[in-house]
N, C-alpha and C positions, 0 to 999 in steps of 0.2 A: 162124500168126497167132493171137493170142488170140481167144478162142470170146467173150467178155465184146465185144470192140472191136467182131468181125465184128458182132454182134447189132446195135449199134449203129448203124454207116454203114449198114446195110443196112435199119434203123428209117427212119435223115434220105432214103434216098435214093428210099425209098416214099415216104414225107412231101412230098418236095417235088416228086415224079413227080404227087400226086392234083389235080384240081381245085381249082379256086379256091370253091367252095364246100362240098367236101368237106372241106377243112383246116378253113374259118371255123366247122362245125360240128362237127366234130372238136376242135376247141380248144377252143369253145365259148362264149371271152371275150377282151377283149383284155388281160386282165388273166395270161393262161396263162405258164407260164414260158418262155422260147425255148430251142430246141434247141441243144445244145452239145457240141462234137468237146474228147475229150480224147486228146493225144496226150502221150504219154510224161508229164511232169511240169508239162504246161502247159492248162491250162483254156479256151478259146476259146470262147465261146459266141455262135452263128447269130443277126445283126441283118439279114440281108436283109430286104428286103418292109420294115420297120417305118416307119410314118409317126408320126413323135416329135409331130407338132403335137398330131396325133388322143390321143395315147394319154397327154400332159401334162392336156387339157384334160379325158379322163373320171377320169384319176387327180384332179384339182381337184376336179371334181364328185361323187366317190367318198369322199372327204375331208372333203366339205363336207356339210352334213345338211340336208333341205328349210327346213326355219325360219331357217337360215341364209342360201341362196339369197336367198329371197323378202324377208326383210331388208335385203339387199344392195342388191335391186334398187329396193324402196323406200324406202333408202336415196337413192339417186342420182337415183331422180323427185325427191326431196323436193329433192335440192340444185340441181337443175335448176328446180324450179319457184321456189324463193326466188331462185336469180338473173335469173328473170326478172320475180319480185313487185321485187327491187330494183333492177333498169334501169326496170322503170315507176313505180318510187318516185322515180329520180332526174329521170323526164321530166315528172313532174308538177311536183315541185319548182324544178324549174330550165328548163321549156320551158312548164310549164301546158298540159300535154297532156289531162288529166282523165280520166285512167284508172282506171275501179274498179274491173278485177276481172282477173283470170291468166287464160288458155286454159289447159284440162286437154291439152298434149301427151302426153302418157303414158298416155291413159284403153288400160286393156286391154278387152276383148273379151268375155276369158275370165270373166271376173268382174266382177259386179257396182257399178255405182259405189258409190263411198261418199264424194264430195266435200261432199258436203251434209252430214256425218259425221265428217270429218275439221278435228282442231282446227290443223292447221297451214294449212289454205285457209283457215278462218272468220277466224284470226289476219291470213292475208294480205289477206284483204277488206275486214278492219276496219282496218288499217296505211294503205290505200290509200284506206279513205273517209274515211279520220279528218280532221275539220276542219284546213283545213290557215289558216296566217295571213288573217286576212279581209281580203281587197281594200281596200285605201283609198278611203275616199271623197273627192270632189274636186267642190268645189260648183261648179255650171255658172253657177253667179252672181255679177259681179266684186264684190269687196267693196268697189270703188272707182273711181269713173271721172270725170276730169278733161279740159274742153274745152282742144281744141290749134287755137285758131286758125286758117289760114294753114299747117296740117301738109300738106305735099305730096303729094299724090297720084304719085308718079315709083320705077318697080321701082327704077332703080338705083341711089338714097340711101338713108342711111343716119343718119338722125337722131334718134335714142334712144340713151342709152347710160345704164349706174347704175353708179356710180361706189363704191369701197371704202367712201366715208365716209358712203354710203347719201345723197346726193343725187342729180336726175337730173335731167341736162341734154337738152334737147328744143331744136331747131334749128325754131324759126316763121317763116315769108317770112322777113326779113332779119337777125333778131334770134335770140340763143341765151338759153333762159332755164332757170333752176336751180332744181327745186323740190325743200324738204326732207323726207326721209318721215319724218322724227321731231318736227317742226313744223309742216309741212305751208306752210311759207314759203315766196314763190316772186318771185326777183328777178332782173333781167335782167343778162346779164353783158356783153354785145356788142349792136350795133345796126350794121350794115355799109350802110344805107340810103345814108349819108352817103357814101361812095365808089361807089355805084351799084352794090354786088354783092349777093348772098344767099347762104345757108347752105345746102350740101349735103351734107355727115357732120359729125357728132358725136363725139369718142372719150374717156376716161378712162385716164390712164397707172394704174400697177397699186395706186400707192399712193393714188390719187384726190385731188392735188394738182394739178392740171394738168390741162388740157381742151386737145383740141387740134382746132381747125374747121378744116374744107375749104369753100374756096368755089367759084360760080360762076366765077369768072376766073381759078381754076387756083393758088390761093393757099394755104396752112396756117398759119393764126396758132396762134400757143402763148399761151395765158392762165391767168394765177393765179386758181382760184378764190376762196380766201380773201381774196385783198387786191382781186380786181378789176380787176386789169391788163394787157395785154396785154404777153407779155416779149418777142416776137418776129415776126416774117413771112416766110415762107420761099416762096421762089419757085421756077421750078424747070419747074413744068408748063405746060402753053400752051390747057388746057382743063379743066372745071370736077375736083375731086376728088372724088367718087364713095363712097370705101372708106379706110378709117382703121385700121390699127393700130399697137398699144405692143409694144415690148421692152425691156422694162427703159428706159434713157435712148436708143432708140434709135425713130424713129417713120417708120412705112412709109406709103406713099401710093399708094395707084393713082388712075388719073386716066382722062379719056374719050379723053385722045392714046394710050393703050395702055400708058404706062408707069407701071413701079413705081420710084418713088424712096425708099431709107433712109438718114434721116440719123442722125445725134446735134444732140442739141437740147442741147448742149454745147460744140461745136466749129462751128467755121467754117462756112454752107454750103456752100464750095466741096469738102469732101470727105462725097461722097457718094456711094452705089453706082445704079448705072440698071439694071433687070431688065426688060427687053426680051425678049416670049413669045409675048405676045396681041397679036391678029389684029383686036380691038375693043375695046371698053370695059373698063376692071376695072372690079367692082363689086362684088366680094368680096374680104375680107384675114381672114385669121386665122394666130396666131402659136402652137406647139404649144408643151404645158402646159412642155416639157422647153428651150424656147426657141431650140430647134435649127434648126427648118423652119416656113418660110413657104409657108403654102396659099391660093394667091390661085385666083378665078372671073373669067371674064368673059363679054361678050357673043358670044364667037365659041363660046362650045358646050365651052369648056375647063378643066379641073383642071390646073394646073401646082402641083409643089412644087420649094420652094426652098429649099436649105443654105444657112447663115450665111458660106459663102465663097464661092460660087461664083456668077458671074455670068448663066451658063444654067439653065434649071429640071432637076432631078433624074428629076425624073419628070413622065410626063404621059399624063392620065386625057381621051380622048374618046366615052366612052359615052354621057353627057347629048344629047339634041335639041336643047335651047332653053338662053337662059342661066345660068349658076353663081353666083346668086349668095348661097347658103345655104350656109355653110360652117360647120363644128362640131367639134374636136377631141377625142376622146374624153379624159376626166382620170383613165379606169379602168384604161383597156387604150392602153399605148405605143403608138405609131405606130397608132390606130386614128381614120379619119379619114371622117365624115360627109358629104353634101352632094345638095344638092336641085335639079332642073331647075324650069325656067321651064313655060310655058304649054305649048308643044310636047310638054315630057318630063314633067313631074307627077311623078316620082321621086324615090323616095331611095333613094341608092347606101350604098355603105360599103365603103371599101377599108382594106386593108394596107399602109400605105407603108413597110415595111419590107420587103417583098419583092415593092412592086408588083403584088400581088394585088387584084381584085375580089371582095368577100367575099357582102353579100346585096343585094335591090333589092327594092322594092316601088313599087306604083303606088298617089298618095296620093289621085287622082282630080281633082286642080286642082294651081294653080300652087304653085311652092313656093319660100316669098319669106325664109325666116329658121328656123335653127336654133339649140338651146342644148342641152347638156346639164345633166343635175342633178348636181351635185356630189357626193351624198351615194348615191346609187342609180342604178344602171345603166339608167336611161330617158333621154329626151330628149324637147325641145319641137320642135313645125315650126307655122309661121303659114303659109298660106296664102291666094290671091287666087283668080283666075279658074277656077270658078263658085263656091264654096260659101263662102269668106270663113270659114274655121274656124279653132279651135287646136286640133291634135290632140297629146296625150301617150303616148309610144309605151314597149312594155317593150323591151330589146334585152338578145339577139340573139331572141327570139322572133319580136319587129316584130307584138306584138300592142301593140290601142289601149287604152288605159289608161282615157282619156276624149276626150271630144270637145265643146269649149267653140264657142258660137256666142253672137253680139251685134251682131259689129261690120257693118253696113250695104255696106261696102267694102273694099276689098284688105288686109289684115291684114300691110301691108309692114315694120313696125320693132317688134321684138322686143328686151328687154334683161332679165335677170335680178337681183334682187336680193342684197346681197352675204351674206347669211346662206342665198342658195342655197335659199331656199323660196316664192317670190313672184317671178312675173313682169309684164313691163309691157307693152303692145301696143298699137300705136298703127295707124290705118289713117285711111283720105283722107275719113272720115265725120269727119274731124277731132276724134275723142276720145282719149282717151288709156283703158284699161282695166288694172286692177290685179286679176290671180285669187291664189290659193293654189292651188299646180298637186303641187309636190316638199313631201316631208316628211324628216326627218335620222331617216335611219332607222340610221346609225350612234351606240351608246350613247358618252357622253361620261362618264360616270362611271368612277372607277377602280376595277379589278379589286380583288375582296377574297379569289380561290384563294389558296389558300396555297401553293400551286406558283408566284405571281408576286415573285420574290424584292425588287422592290423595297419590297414592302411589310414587310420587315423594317429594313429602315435607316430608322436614327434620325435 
């Protein structure tokens, strides 16, 4: 046997005979070279024992030079602390959380702070206090308020409406009368005294040609606003109509018998759909911006929606206590659909009717008799009754209150929006009618001048 080789096995076979702390001292480092059998013309060299994780991670760290390290690691505070200076940038901006300032997670121990020092926190502090858009102010004083007569004190009517061409029709004891906001004219369009009935909703088709009345004895006349005439009477229901809406040439009715009738104010009435749900009164209709689905309330404590074909409700919401008759379709967010309980429930809901979801709720602390959104900003209006008689303007999805308008002496039951979508009207049994500035257009109507907008190159 080679004297060279013997020397050797007989080196590894000490070696791996000595303790486990004799070898590590012995070595010295983990960096030693490892013992290696050569046999004839092949090089093999001993990886027993070696644990690759340990000996990657000092080789990195051997590699790497302290000011390196400590970079690194203040590297990734910093990117750690700016993602969460901008999750709390984006909850003030978009939740009004009113956060001003980052937790130091990362504070070490070992060394002294220096946040009070460092220009990437004073940056994040001032980012986050920086004035952000000022609140809108919103006068709690109407700019306008008009005696109504004879205005009914009853939750489940519906007698105010504002019509596209900015007049508004108000339903008095037996008579509907039309006052202009641009003249301020105000002439009677109907008088129903003469057949022994009264006026219990009001509605405007989309174009605001057309007023369509429900009465006491279960009737819907169609009237020409401009000429004054009555084009039609449609019969149909067996008890007074309650709830009013348009689709396009197409007008829904609920009534206190429990049904919803749609017809075309075009065609015959004998064709027409009956949507049989409710268990009591309707006294809520609204038709969604997409013209798809019909959201009726009524007095049995129910949200039913309705598809444009189908004779059964689609869906159906029983969370409210009392009755539904605040209904509101969002004009931001598809399928997002508002709605207010009665005295029992003092809520507002807000569901998903696209996958049947219940999204948020709050409790508004009284009754809750009419909703509206703004058209131009993601708030809404709610009028309420029993106890506090308020309007409140809500931001959503936050569900904080924007403002809080008080005046009116009584139930704050009929609500209608002006058509520029910045003025509402409200009407309650203290028999006034009140005009505020609630919404502002907070979308710009001006054209874009980037130069990225290509239409501003064509001539």
């Amino acid at each position: 046997m080679d004297q060279e080789y013997e020397r050797r096995l007989l080196r590894q076979i000490n070696h791996q005979n000595l303790p486990t702390e004799a070898r590590l001292s012995k070595c010295g480092s983990a960096t030693c070279s490892p013992v290696s059998i050569r046999s004839g013309d092949r090089f093999i060299p001993t990886r027993a024992g070696s644990n690759w994780s340990i000996n990657f991670h000092y080789a990195n760290e051997n590699c790497r030079s302290p000011n390196q390290t400590h970079k690194v690691k203040d590297a990734t505070s910093d990117s750690s602390k700016d993602a969460v200076a901008y999750a709390a940038l984006l909850r003030n901006e978009l939740l009004g959380a009113g956060i001003e300032s980052v937790p130091d997670t990362h504070t070490d121990d070992r060394r002294p702070s220096v946040r009070s020092q460092d220009s990437h926190s004073l940056f994040r502090v001032r980012l986050l206090r920086s004035p952000r858009k000022p609140p809108r102010k919103i006068s709690k004083i109407p700019f306008k308020v008009l005696d109504a007569p004879e205005l009914q004190d009853d939750f489940y009517l519906n007698l105010v409406d504002w019509s596209a061409g900015n007049l508004l029709s108000v339903g008095l004891g037996a008579c509907v009368y039309l006052w202009s906001a641009c003249t301020s004219q105000v002439t009677r369009l109907c008088d129903l005294s003469v057949d022994g009935d009264s006026v219990t909703s009001v509605c405007w088709n989309e174009r605001g040609s057309l007023v369509a009345v429900g009465t006491h004895k279960g009737y819907v006349q169609i009237w020409d606003a401009a000429g004054g005439r009555k084009l039609t009477s449609l019969e149909g229901h067996s008890a007074r109509v309650g709830a009013l809406a348009w689709n396009g040439e197409q007008l829904s009715s609920g009534s206190r018998d429990r049904v919803i009738l749609q017809r075309d104010v075009r065609t015959s009435p004998s064709a027409e759909r009956r949507l049989q749900g409710h268990r009591q009164e309707v006294c809520g209709l609204k038709w969604s911006p997409d013209h798809q689905h019909l959201a009726s309330g009524g007095n049995d404590n129910k949200l039913l929606v309705w598809n444009s074909s189908s004779l059964l409700p689609v869906q159906q919401y029983s969370d409210h206590l009392a009755a539904v008759k605040a209904i509101a379709w969002s004009p931001h967010q598809h399928g997002l659909l508002a709605s207010g309980g009665g005295t029992a429930d003092r809520c507002l809901r807000f569901w998903n009717t696209l996958t049947g979801q219940a999204l948020q709720s709050t409790d508004t602390g009284s009754q809750v008799c009419n909703l509206a959104w703004s058209k131009h900003a993601n708030e809404l209006v709610s009028t309420h009754g029993y106890s506090q008689n308020q309007v409140l303007v809500w931001k959503y999805p936050s569900l904080t209150q924007v403002a809080k308008l008080t005046g009116h002496s009584y139930r704050v039951l009929y609500l209608a929006v002006s058509p520029d979508g910045e003025a509402i009207v409200t009407g309650a049994g203290d028999e006034t009618l009140r005009f505020w500035n609630v919404f502002s257009k907070t979308r710009c109507t001006k054209e874009s001048k980037s130069v990225l907008n290509l239409f501003t190159r064509i001539r």
